[in-house]
Each structure stands twice: as structure tokens, then as C-alpha cells.
matplotlib code that plots the C-alpha trace (Angstrom):
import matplotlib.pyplot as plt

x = [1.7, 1.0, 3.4, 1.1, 2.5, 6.1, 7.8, 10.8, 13.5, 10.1, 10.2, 13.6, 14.4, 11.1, 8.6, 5.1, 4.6, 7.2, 8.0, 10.9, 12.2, 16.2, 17.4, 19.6, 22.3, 21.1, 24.3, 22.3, 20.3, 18.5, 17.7, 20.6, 20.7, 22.1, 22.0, 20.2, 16.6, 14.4, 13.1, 9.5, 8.0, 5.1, 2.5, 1.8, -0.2, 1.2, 1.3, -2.1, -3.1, -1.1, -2.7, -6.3, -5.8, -3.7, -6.2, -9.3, -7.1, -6.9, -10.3, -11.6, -13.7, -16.9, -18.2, -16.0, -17.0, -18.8, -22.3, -23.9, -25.3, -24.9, -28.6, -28.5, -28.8, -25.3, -25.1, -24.4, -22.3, -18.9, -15.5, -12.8, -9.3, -6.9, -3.1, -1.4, 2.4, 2.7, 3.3, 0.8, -0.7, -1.4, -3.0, -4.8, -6.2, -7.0, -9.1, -10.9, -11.4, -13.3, -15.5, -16.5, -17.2, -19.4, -21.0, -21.9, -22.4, -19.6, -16.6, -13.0, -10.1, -6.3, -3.7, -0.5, 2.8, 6.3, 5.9, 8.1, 7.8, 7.7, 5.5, 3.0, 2.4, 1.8, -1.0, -2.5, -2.6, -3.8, -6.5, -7.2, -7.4, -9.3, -12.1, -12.4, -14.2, -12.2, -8.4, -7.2, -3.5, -2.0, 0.5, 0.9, 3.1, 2.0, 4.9, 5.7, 2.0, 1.0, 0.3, -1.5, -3.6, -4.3, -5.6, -7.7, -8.9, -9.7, -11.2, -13.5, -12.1, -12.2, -8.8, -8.3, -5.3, -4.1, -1.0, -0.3, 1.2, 0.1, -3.4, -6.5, -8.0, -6.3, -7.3, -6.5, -10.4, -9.7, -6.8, -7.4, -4.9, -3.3, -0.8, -4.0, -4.1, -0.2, 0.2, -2.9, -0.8, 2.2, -0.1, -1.2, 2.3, 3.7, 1.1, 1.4, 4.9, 4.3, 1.7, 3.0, 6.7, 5.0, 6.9, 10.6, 10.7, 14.0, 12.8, 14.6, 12.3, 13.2, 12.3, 12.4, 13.0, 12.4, 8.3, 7.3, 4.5, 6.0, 7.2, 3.9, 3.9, 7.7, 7.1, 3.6, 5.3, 8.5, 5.9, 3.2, 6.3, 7.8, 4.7, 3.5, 7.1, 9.2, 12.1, 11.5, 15.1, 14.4, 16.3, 15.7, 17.3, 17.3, 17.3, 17.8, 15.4, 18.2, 18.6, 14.8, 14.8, 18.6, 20.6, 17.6, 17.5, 21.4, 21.2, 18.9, 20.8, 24.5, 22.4, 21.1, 24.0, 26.1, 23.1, 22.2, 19.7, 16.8, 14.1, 11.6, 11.8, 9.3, 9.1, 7.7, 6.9, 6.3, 6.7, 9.7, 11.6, 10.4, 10.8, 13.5, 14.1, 13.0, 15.2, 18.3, 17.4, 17.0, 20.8, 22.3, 20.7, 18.3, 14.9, 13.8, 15.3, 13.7, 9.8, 8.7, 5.9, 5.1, 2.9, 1.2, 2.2, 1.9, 0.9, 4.8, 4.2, 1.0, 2.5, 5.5, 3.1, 1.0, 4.1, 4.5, 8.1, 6.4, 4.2, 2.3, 0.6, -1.4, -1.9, -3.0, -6.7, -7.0, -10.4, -11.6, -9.1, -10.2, -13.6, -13.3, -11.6, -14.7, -16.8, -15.5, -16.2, -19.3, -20.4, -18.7, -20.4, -23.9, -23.3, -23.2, -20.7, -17.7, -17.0, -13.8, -12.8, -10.2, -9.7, -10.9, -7.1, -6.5, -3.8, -3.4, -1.3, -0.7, -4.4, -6.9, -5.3, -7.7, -7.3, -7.6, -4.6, -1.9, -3.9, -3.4, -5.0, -8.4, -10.5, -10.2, -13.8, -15.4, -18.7, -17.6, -18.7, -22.6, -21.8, -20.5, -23.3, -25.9, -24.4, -24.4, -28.1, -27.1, -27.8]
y = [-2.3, -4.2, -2.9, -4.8, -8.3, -8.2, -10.9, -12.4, -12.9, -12.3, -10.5, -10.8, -7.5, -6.4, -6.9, -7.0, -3.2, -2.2, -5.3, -4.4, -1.2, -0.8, 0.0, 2.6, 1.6, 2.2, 5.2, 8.2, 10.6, 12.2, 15.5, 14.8, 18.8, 18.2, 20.2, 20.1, 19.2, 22.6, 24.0, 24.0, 26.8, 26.8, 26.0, 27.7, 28.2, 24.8, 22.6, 23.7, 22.4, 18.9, 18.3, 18.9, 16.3, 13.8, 13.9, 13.6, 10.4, 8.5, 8.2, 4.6, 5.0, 3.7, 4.0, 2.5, 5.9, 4.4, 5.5, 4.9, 1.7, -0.1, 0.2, -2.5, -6.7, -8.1, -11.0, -14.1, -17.2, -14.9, -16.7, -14.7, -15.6, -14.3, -14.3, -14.4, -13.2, -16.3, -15.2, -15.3, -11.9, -12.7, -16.1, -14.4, -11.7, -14.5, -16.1, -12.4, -12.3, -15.5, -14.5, -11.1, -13.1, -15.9, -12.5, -11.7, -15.1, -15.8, -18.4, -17.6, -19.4, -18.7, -19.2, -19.2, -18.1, -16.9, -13.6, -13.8, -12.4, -15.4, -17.3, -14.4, -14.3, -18.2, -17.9, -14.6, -17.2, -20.1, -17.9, -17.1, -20.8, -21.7, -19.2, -16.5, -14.0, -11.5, -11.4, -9.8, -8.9, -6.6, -4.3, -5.2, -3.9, -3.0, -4.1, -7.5, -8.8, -6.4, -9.8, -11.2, -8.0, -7.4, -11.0, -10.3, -7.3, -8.8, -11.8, -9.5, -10.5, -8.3, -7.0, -5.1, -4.2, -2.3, -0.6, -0.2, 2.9, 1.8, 4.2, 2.6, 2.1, -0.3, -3.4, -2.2, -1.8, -0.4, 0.6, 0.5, 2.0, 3.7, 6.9, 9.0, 6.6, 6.6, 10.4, 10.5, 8.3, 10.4, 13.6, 11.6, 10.8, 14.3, 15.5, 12.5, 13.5, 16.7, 16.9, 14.8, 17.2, 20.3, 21.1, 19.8, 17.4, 15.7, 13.4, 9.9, 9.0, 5.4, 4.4, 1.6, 2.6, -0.4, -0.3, 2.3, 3.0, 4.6, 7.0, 8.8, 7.8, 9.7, 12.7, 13.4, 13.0, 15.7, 18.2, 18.2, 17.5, 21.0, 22.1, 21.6, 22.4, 24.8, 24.4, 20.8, 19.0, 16.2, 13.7, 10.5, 6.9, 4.6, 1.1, -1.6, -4.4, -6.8, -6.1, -6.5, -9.6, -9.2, -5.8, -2.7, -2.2, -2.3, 0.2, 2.2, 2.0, 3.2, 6.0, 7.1, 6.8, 9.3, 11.6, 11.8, 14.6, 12.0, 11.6, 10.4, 7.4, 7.2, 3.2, 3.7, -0.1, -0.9, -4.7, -4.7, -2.4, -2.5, -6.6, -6.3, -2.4, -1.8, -4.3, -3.1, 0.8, -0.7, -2.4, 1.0, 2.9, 4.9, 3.5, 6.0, 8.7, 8.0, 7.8, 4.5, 5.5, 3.8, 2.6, -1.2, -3.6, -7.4, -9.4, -8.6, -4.6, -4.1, -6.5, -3.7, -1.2, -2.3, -2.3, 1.1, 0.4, 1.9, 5.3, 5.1, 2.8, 3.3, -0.4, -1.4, -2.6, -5.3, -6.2, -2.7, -3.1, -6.6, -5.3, -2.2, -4.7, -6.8, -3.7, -2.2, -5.5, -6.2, -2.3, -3.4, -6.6, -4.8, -2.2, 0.7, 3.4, 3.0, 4.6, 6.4, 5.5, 5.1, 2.4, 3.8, 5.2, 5.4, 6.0, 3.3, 3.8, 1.8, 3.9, 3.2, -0.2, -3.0, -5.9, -8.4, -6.4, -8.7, -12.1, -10.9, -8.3, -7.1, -4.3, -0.8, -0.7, -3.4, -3.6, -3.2, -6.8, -5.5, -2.0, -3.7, -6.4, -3.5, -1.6, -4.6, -5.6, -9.0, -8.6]
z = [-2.2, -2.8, -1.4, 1.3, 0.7, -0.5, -3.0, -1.8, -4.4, -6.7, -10.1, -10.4, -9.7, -10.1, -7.1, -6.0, -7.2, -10.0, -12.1, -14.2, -12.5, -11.7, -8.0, -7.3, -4.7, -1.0, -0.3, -1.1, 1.4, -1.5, 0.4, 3.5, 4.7, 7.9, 10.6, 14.1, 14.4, 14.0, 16.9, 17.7, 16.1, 19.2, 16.8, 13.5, 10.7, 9.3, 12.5, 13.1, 9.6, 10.2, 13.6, 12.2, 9.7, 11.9, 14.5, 11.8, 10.0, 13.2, 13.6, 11.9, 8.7, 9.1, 5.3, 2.0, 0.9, -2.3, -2.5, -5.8, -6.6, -9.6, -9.9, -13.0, -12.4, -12.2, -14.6, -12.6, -13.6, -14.7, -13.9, -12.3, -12.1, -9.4, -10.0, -6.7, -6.2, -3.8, -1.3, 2.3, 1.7, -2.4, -1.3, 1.8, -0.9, -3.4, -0.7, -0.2, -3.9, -3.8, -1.1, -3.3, -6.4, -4.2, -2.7, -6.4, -7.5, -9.4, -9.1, -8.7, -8.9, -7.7, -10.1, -7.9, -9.4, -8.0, -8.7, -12.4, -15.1, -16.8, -14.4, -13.8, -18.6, -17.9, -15.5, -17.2, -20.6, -18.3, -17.3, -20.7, -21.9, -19.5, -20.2, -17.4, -18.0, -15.7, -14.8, -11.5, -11.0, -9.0, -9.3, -13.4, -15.5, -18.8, -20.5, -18.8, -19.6, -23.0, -24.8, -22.9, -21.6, -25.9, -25.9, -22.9, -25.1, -28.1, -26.3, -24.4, -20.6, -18.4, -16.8, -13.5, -11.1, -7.9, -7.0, -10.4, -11.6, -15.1, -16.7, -17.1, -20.9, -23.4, -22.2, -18.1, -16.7, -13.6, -11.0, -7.4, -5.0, -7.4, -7.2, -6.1, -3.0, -2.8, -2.4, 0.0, 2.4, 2.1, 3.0, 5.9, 7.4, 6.9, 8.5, 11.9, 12.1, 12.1, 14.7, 16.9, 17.5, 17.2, 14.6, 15.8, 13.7, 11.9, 9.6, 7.8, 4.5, 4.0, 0.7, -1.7, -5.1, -6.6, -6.4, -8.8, -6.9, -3.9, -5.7, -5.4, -1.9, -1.2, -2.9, -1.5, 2.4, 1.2, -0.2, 2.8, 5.5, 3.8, 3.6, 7.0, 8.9, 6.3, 9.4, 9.9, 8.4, 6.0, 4.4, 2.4, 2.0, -0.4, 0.3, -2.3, -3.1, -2.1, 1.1, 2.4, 5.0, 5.1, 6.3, 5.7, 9.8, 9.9, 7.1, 8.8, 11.8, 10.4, 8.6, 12.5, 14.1, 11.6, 11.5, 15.2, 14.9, 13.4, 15.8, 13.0, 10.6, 7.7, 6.3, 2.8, 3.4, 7.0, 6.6, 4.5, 6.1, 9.9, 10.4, 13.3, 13.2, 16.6, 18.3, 16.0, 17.7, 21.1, 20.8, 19.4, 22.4, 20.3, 20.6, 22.7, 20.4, 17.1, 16.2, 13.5, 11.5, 8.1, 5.2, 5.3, 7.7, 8.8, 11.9, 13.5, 12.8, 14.9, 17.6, 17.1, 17.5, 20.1, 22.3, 20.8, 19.0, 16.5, 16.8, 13.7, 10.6, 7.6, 6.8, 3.4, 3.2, 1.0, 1.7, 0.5, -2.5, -3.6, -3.7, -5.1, -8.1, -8.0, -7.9, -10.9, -12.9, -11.4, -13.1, -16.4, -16.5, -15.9, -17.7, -15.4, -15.3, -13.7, -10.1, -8.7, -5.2, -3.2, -0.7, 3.2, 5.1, 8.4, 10.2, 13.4, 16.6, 19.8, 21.5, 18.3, 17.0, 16.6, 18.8, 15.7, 13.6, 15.7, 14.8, 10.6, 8.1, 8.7, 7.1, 8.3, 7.4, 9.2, 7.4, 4.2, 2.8, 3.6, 2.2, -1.1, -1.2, -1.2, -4.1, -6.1, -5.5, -3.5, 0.1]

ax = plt.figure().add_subplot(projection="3d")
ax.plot(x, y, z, "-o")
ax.set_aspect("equal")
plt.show()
């Protein structure tokens, strides 16, 4: 999130991963320090260190990296209810969520919402009246849904979430993806960028301060990107919640274009941010200039990067997220202790991508429906 999956006009302000927080005005270059790009420093103690983890993060996981079984009989028969953001990607994971619970002999149901405040406490008390036994919904905010999460609590349903930046305990379960998984993927692109010039690197963070969750995510890439490259420039922008599906590329653009010495743009959300980006660098004449790498993505990003206008992705993998949700209440419900885990990364270019990522989302792990079925006892 996730930033995987982005509301529209949704939350009010708010989105799929930060309901309720305020955007700043899309002017600032947080860290602008100008200058020329550095000069390839022929190597280094640092690049060294970035190419040995870029080159290990772009081979595909084969393993969810969950190992322990919940060695306890998962009660059948529970009732789970899915709230989806509505839009494609919520209803696409509502339909993964389904296929986890049948795996585990349960039932789930999709409560579809626009992604409101208001609309998202309805479902989460529809969900309740109705009798579920578990709640999923992602990226929640505490505060938005706190009465219905303490009636969840005090009913004894089960709640989990992902992409959140809320903690767990206090009616929340479990939270997959969180800022753990966010700060992992902002290692990871440092340390692509930083392999891939050698160290000659001038780099454009393009964030979205709107989704609390990135914020993880953007201060993980300035520390490891620092880390990695001391003499590689940096800068960041900030683009408002408003202007995603609108003017973000044209932003992106202007920003370029006064600040000729980028060669690298970072898309803290590759789908928001990326949907007609390359074509906007091709028509300012600086598409072979400046490097696209980014977090998450959509059916148009892969296509983007298959016909490399884009260098780089970590997509979002919902399949290993929705499951890792499932997993967690499937231990609760058995009474097993819980298991930390984050969802499988990798990071995709034009050479490794998957020939099914420009036909939709797919797992980064592809057997990871078997791997969870044995931990649960259910193959």
C-alpha cells in the first residue's frame, strides 16, 4: 500500500494507507542540495555493499519464508468478512481472501465500500451484525474504526490488517506489511539505484505524504541511498493526494526540468505516480536521461517496464499478504502462537519480469497457496 491499490477520491483526504492524515503542498524538495550528479567513486566499500544486495533482491523468492506449522487442528466453519476499498485491486484481493478461507474451510464474504470513513465503520458493523467471526481491513486506522474494532473485542471477533502503521494488541490481531516491510523496500531501492550508476547517482524521491505508511518506506531509501553513496545528491518531492490521476507526471516533469542533474526517479507508489510518466519524459526529451524505479505497480507499470520505461519494481504481493492475514487467524483460532513474517520482496526489471505481471497481479512466490496449505494442516 496498500499502497498497492489506490482509492480514487477515497477517504476523503485520507486513502487506502493513511486514513485521516493531512497533505502537505506538493512545492517542497525536502532535501533539494543541488549541485551536479557525483562522480562515480569506481566502486567502494558502499557500492560494493548495494550491488551484493541488488543482485541477491532480483533473484525470485521461491519460499514465503514461513516455516513453522501451526501444528494444532484449525477449527472449521469460521466466517470471515473482507472490507474492500472498491476499488479493482481491493475486490481482486477480496476474491484472494476467499480462496484462503475455502483453502481452510471457511467462508468469506466481501463487504464493498468507497473507501470513507463513514462507509468503511458501516461495513465493519455490518460485519459485526452479521456474525463474522474475523474482520479483514487493510490499511485501518485506529481512530476512524476504534468503535467498532472495541466491539470486535468485546464480541470476541477476530480483527487483522496490512499496511497499517497502527500496533498490534487492543483489539488489532495482526499487521502484515507493516513499517518493517516498508523500510525493507526502501533498503532495497537505495541499494538498485545505487548499483546500477556505480555510485553516480542523482536521485528524485517522489513521495506521497498522504499514506502514513510510506513514510517508513522514504526514510529507509534516504538512509541506505546515504549510506550506500555518501556523494550521491539526493532530493525529495512531495506530491499531493489531489493530484494522483491528474498532474503528478507534469509535476515530476517541471521538477526535472529545473533540476537537470536527476538521472534517477524513486515512485514511492509506482501506480499512482508512474500512470503516463514515461510518455511525459519522452515529450520533454529526457527519457533517456532519467532512470524510473518504484514501489507496487499495476498491469500498465510492468507493460512500462517490460518496454524498459521503467528500470525497476518491487510490486506489492497481495497474495502472500492476504494469506499471511488468514494465517495469523487461522493460529489464533487454533490456538497456536502467532508467527512474524514479512510478505516475500523482490525487486523486478525488464530481464527477470514475469510474463503473466502485464495480464494483472500475480504472486512473487508462485507456490505459495501449497506452502500455506501445509502449514495449516489442509493439503
Amino acid at each position: 500500500m496498500t499502497i498497492h491499490g489506490l482509492r480514487s477520491g477515497a477517504y476523503k483526504g485520507a486513502a487506502l494507507l493513511a486514513l485521516g492524515a493531512a497533505v502537505a503542498a506538493a512545492t517542497g524538495c525536502g532535501s533539494d542540495s543541488g549541485g551536479s550528479a557525483a562522480q562515480s567513486n569506481g566502486g567502494g566499500a558502499g557500492v560494493a555493499e548495494a550491488q551484493t544486495l541488488a543482485e541477491r533482491a532480483t533473484t525470485r523468492p521461491t519460499s514465503i519464508g514461513l516455516t513453522k506449522p501451526i501444528g494444532k487442528p484449525v477449527p472449521a466453519g469460521k466466517k470471515v468478512a473482507y472490507i474492500s476499498c472498491g476499488v479493482e485491486a481491493c475486490e481482486i484481493q477480496g476474491d484472494i481472501v476467499k480462496q484462503g478461507a475455502a483453502d481452510l474451510g471457511w467462508t468469506a464474504d466481501t463487504i464493498g465500500t468507497d473507501g470513507s470513513p463513514e462507509q468503511l465503520q458501516n461495513a465493519f458493523s455490518t460485519a459485526l451484525r452479521q456474525g463474522a467471526d474475523a474482520v479483514i481491513l487493510n490499511a485501518v486506522n485506529r481512530a476512524s474504526v476504534a468503535k467498532q474494532i472495541e466491539q470486535a473485542k468485546q464480541e470476541g471477533v477476530a480483527f487483522v490488517t496490512a499496511s497499517s502503521v497502527e500496533k498490534t494488541g487492543d483489539g488489532i490481531l495482526a499487521n502484515i506489511a507493516d513499517t518493517r516491510n516498508s523500510g525493507k523496500i526502501g533498503e532495497w531501492l537505495a541499494a538498485r539505484i545505487v548499483a546500477d550508476s556505480n555510485g553516480s547517482a542523482d536521485t528524485l524521491y517522489v513521495n506521497i505524504s498522504a499514506f502514513q505508511i510510506l513514510k517508513s518506506l522514504g526514510d529507509q531509501f534516504e538512509s541506505s541511498y546515504k549510506q550506500y553513496c555518501p556523494d550521491c545528491e539526493y532530493a525529495s518531492l512531495d506530491i499531493p493526494v489531489t493530484s494522483l490521476g491528474k498532474d503528478a507526471p507534469d509535476r515530476i516533469v517541471s521538477y526535472l526540468r529545473s533540476h537537470p542533474q536527476v538521472n534517477y526517479v524513486v515512485l514511492s507508489v509506482s501506480n499512482a505516480l508512474g500512470a503516463g510518466l514515461p510518455a511525459a519524459l519522452r515529450a520533454a526529451g529526457l527519457a533517456d536521461k532519467v532512470k524510473i524505479v518504484g514501489q507496487s505497480g499495476d498491469t500498465q507499470t510492468f507493460q512500462d517496464l517490460q518496454a524498459k520505461n521503467i528500470n525497476s519494481v518491487v510490486p506489492f504481493d497481495y497474495y502472500a499478504v492476504d494469506y499471511l492475514m488468514l494465517d495469523a487467524l487461522a493460529r489464533h483460532f487454533a490456538g497456536a502462537p502467532a508467527q512474524q513474517a514479512l510478505p516475500p520482496l523482490w525487486i523486478v526489471t525488464p530481464e527477470n519480469m514475469p510474463a503473466e505481471a502485464t495480464k494483472g497481479l500475480f504472486p512473487v512466490v508462485p507456490s505459495y497457496r501449497d506452502e500455506f496449505k501445509k502449514l495449516w494442516g489442509v493439503e
